[in-house]
GUDREN-878647 format. One record per residue: residue number from 1; residue in three letters; x, y, z of N, C-alpha, C in turn. Coordinates in pm, whole numbers, always signed. Example, Ala and Ser with C-alpha at 12.3 -4.5 7.8 and 13.67 -1.06 7.14 Angstrom:
2
    n  res     n.X     n.Y     n.Z    ca.X    ca.Y    ca.Z     c.X     c.Y     c.Z
    1  Ala   +1319    -569    +780   +1230    -450    +780   +1320    -330    +780
    2  Ser   +1285    -225    +708   +1367    -106    +714   +1290      +3    +787
***
This chain:
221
    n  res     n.X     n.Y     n.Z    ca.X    ca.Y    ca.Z     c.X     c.Y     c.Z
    1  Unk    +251   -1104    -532    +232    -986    -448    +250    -859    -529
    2  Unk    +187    -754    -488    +194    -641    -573    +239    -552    -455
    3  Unk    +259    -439    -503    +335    -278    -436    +309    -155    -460
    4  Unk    +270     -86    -379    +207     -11    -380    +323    +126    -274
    5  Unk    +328    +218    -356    +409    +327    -261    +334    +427    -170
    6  Unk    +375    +427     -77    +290    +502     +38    +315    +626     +62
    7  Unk    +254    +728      -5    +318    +832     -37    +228    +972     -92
    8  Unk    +207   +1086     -32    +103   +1185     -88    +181   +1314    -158
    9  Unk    +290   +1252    -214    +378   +1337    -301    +371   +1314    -438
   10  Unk    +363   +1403    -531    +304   +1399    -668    +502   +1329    -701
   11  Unk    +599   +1390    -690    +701   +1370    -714    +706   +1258    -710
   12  Unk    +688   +1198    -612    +760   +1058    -556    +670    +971    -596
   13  Unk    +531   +1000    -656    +434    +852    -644    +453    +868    -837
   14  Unk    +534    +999    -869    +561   +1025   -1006    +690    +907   -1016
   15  Unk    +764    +938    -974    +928    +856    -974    +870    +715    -930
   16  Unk    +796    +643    -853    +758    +533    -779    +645    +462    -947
   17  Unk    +616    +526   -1003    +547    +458   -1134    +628    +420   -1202
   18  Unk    +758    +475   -1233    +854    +463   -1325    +895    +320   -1278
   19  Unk    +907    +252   -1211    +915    +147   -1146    +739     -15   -1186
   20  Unk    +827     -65   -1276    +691    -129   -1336    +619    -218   -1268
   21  Unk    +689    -255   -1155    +622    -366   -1002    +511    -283    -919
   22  Unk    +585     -89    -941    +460     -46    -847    +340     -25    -904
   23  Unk    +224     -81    -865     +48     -64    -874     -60     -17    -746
   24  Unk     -31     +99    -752     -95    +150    -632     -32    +258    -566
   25  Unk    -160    +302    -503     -68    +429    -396    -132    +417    -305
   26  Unk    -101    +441    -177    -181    +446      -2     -70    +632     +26
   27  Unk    -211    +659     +83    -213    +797    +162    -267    +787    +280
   28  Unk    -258    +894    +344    -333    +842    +514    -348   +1050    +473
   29  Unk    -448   +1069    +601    -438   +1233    +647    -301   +1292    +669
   30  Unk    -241   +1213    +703    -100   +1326    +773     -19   +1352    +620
   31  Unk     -44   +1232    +527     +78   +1289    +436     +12   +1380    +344
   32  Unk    -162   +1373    +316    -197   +1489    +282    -192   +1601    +339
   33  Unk    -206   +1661    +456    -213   +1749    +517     -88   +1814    +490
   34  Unk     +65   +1732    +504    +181   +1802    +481    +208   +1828    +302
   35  Unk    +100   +1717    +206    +175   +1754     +65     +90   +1818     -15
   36  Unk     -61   +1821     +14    -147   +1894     -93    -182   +1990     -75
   37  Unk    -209   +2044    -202    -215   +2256    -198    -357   +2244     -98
   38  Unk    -407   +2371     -56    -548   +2423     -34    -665   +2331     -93
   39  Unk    -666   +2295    -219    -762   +2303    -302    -734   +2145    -321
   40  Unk    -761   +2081    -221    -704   +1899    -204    -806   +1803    -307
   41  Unk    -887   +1847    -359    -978   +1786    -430    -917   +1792    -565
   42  Unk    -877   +1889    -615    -748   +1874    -704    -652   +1858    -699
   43  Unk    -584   +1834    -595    -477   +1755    -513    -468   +1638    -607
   44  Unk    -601   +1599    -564    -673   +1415    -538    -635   +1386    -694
   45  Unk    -733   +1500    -759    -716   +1445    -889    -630   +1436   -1015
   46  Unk    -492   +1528    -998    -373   +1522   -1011    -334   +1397    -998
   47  Unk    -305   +1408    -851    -247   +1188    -827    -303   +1139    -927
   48  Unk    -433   +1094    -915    -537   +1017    -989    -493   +1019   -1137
   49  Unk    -403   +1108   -1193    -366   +1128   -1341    -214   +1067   -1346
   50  Unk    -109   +1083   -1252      +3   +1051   -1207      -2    +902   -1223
   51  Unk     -93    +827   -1087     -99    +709   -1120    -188    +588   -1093
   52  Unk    -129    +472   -1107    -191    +376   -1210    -194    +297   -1056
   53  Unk    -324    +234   -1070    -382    +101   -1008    -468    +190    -863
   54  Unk    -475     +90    -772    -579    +185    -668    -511    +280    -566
   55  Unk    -603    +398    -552    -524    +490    -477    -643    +484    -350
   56  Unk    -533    +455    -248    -626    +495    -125    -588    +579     -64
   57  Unk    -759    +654     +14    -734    +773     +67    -831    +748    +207
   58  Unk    -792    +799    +275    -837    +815    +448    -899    +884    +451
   59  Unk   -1015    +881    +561   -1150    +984    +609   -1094    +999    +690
   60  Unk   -1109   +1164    +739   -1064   +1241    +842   -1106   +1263    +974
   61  Unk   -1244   +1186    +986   -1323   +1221   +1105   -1353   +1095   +1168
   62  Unk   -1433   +1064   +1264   -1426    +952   +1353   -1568    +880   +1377
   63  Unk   -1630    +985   +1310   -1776    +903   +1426   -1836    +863   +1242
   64  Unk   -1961    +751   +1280   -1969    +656   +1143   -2048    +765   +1079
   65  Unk   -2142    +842   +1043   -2244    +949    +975   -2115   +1015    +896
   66  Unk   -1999   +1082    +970   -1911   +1177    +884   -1833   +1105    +813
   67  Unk   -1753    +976    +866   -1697    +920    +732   -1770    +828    +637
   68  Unk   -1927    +789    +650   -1984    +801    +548   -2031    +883    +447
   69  Unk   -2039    +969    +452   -2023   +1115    +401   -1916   +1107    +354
   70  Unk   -1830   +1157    +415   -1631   +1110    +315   -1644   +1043    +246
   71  Unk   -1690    +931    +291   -1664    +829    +197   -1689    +836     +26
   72  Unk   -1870    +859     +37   -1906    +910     -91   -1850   +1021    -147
   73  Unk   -1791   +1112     -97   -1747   +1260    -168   -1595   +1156    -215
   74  Unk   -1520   +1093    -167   -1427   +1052    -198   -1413    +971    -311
   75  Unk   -1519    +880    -338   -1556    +802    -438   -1580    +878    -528
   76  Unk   -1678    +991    -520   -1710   +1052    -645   -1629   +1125    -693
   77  Unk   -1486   +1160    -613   -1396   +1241    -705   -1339   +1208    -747
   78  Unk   -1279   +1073    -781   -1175    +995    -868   -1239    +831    -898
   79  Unk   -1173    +816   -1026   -1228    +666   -1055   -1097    +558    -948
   80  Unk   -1130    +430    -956   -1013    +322    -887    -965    +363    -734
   81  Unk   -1065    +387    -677   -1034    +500    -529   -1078    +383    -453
   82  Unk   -1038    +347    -322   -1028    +247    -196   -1048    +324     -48
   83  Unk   -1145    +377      +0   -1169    +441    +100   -1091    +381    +263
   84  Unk   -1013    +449    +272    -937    +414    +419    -987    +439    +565
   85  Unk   -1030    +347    +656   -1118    +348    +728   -1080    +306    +836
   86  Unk   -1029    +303    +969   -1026    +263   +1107   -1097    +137   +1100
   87  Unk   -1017     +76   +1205   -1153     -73   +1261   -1163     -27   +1408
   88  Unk   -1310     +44   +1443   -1303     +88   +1542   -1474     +45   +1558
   89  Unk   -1537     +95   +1657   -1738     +79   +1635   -1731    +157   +1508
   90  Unk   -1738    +300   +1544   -1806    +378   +1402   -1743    +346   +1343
   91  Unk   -1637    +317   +1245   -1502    +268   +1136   -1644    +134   +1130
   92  Unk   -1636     +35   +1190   -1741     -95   +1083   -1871     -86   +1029
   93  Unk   -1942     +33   +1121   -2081     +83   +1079   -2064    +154    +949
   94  Unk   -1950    +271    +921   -1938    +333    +804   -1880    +265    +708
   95  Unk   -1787    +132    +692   -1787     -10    +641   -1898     -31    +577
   96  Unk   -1992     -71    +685   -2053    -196    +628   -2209    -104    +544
   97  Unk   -2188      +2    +565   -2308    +108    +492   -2243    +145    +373
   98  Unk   -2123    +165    +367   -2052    +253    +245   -1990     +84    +134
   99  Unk   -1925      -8    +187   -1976    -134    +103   -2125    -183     +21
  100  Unk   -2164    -177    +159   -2325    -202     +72   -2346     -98     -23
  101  Unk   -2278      +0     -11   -2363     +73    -140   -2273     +67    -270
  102  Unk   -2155     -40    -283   -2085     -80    -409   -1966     +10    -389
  103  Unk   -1904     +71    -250   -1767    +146    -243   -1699     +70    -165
  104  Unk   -1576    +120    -251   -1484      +9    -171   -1405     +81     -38
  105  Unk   -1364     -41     +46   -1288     +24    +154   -1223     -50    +195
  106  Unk   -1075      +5    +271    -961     -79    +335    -966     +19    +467
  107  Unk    -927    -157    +560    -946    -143    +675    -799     -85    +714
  108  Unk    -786     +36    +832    -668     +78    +821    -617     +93    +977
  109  Unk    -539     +74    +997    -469     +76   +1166    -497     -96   +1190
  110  Unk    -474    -182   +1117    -508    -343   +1213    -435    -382   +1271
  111  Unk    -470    -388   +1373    -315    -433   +1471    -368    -610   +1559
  112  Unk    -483    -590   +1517    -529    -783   +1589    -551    -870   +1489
  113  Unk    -548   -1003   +1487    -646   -1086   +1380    -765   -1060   +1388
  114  Unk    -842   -1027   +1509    -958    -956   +1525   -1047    -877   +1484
  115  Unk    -923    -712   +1497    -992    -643   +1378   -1019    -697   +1235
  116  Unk    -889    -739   +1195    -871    -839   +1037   -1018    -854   +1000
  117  Unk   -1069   -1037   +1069   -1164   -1069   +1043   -1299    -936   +1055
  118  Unk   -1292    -855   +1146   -1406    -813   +1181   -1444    -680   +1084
  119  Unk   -1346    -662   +1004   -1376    -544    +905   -1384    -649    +759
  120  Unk   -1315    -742    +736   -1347    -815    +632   -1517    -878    +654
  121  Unk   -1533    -910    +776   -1699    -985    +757   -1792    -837    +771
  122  Unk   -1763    -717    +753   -1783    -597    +731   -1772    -515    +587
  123  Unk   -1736    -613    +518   -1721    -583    +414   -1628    -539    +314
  124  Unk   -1473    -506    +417   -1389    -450    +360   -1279    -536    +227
  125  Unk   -1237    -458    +151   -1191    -486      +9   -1048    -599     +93
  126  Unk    -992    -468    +151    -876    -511    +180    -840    -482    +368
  127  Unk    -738    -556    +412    -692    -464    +586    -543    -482    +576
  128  Unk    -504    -354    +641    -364    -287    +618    -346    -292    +745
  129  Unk    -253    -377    +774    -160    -401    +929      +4    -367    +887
  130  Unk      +6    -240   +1018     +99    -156    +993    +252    -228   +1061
  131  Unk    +293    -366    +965    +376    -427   +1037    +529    -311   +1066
  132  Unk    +597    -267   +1001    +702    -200   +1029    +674    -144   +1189
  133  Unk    +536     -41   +1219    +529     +14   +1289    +535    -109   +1423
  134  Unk    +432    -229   +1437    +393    -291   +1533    +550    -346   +1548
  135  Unk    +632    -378   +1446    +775    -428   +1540    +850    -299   +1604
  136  Unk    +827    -191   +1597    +924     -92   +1660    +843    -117   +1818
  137  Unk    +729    -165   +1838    +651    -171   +1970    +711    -299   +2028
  138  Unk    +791    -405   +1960    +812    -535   +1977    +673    -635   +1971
  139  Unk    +586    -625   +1878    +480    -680   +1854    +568    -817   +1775
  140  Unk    +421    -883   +1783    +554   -1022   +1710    +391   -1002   +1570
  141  Unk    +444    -884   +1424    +435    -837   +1314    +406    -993   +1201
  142  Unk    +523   -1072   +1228    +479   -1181   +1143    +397   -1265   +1170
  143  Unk    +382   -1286   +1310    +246   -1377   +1315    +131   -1362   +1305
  144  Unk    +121   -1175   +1345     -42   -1102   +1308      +4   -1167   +1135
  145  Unk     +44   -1113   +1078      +5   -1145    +918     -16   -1318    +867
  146  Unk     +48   -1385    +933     +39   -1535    +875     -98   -1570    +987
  147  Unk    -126   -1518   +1082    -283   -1527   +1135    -378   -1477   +1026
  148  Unk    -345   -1357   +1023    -508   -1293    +925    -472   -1406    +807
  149  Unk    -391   -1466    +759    -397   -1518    +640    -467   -1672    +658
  150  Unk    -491   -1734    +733    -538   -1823    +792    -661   -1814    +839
  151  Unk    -704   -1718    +839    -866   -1649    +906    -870   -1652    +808
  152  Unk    -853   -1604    +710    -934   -1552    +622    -974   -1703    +514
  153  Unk    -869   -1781    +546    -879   -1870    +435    -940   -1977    +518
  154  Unk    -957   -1956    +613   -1053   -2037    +718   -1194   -2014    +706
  155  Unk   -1216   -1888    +677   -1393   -1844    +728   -1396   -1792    +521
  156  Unk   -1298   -1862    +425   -1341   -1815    +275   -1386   -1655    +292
  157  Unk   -1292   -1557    +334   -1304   -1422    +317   -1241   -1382    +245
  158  Unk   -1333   -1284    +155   -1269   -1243      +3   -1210   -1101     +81
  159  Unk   -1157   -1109     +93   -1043    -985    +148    -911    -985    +151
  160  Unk    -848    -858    +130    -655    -872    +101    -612    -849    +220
  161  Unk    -495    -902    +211    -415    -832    +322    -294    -791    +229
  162  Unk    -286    -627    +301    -186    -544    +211    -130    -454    +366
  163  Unk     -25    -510    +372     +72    -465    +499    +236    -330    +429
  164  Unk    +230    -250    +583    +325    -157    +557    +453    -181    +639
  165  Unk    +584    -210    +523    +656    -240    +519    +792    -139    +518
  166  Unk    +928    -153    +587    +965     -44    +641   +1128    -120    +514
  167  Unk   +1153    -242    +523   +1280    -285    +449   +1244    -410    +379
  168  Unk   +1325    -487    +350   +1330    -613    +289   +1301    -719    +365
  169  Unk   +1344    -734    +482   +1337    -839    +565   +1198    -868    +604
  170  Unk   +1122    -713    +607    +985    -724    +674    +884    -824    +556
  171  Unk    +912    -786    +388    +903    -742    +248    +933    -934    +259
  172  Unk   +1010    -964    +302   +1008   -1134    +301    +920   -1199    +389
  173  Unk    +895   -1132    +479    +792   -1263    +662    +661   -1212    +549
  174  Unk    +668   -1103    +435    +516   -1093    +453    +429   -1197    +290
  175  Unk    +603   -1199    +235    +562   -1300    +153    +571   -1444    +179
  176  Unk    +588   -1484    +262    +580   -1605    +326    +478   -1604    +399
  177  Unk    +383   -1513    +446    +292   -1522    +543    +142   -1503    +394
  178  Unk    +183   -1559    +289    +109   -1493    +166     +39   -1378    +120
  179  Unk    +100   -1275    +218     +18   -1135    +195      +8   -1071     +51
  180  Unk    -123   -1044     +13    -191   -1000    -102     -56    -854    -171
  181  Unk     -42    -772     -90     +48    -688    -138    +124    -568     -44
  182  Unk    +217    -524     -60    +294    -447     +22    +314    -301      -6
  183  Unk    +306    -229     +99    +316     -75    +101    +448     -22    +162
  184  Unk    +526     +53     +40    +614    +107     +74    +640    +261     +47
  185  Unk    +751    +325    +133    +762    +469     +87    +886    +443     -13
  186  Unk    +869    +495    -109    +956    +527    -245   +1105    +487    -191
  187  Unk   +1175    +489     -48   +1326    +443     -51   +1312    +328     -29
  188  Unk   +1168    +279     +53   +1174    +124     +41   +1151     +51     -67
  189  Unk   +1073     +91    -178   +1086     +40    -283   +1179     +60    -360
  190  Unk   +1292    +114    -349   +1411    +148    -390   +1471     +46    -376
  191  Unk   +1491      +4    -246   +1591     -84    -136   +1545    -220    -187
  192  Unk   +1430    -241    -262   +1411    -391    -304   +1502    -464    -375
  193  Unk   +1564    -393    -473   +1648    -411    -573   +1790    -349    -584
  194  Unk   +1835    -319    -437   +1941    -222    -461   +2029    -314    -361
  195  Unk   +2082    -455    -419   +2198    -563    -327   +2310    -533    -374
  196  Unk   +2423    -495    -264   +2561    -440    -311   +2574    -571    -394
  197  Unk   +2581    -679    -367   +2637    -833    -439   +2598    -816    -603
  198  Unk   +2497    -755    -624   +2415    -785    -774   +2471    -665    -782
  199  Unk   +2533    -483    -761   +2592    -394    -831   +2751    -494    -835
  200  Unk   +2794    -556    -736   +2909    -571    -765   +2970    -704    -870
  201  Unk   +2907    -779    -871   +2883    -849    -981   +2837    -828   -1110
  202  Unk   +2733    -699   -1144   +2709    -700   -1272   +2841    -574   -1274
  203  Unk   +2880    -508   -1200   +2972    -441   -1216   +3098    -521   -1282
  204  Unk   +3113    -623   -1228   +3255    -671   -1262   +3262    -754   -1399
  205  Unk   +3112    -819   -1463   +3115    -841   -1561   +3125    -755   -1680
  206  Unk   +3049    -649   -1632   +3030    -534   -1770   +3197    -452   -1773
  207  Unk   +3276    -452   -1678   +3402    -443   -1741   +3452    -523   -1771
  208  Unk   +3428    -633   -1775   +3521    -776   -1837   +3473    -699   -2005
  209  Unk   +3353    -691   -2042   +3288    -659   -2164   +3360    -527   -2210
  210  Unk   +3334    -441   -2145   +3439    -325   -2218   +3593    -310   -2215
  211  Unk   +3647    -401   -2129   +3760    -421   -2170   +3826    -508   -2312
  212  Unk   +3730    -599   -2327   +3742    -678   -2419   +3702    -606   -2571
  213  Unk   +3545    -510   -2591   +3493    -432   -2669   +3468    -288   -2677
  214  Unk   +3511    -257   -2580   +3529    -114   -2561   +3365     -52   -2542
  215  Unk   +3348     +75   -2616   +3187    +123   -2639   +3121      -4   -2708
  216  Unk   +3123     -46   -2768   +3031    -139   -2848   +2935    -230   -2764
  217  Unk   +2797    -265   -2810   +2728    -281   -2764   +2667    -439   -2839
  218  Unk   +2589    -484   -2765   +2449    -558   -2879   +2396    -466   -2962
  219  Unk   +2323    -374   -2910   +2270    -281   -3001   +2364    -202   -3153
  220  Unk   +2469    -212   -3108   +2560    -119   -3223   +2640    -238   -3314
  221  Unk   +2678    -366   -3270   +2748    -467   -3328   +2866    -456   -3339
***
């Protein structure tokens, strides 16, 4: 599984690279709207220099003609770009026109196995089911994901599933449900690796070590 930080902050998707597991970034409209200057096309391409693996970005409008249009202006302003798209009527028409023409796109808001399949046989790269969000509704989050994973490997659909993830616990149903890769905001990818048991254990060894050697190191001998 790979990780991807969800995030339209140059800072944070800066600090979130430093981190060698994360490959990717997901944006939606709202976190652009609150993090990029005026001039969002150099926004775009800033990130795009920041970082490494695919960055997806969301079309702003609804009906299929305008976010095909997005779509291409979006593609053409950065290389490794993943167009973020609704599964809605117009969302599969601007799919399955903006695929065919060799652009990629992830399906975004999936909340059924339904949509799943129906934007993947549409063409889409990848579909992003917003599990954190669907359990605050009491949706039952792990079974949409171990469904789409079963569709897909049922009907041989070359499509990911890359779900947004709020802690660890979610970060486990979704690797067991074999999901392609996970989207987090920079404290959740923090929180992957941050078990009081493993500070307090390597804590208690590395003073056994300097009590015994003081400063000295491997490195110094």
């Amino acid at each position: 599984m790979r990780f991807l930080v969800d995030s339209a902050k140059l800072e944070e998707v800066r600090e979130a690279m430093d981190m060698s597991f994360v490959n990717g970034v997901t944006t939606n409209t709202r976190e652009m709207a609150y993090n990029a200057t005026d001039n969002y096309h150099a926004y775009l391409k800033k990130l795009r220099k920041i970082a490494r693996g695919t960055i997806h970005v969301q079309v702003t409008v609804e009906d299929a003609e305008g976010m095909i249009l997005e779509g291409r202006a979006i593609n053409g302003l950065i290389d490794g770009v993943r167009v973020k798209i609704p599964v809605t009527v117009e969302g599969l028409k601007a799919m399955f026109t903006l695929t065919s023409e060799g652009i990629e796109v992830a399906a975004t808001a999936v909340n059924t196995v339904s949509m799943a399949v129906l934007a993947a046989t549409s063409g889409a790269a990848s579909v992003i089911p917003y599990y954190g969000v669907m359990e605050d509704f009491e949706e039952d989050a792990t079974g949409l994901l171990e469904d789409i994973t079963a569709a897909f490997m049922q009907y041989d659909l070359p499509c990911e599933l890359i779900f947004f993830a709020r802690h660890v616990k979610q970060v486990r149903a979704g690797i067991r449900a074999g999901a392609d890769g996970c989207l987090m905001t920079l404290d959740g990818l923090k929180s992957l690796f941050d078990h009081p048991l493993s500070v307090r254990e390597i804590g208690f060894m590395n003073a056994a070590w300097r009590k015994r050697f003081g400063k000295r190191t491997w490195a110094s001998g």
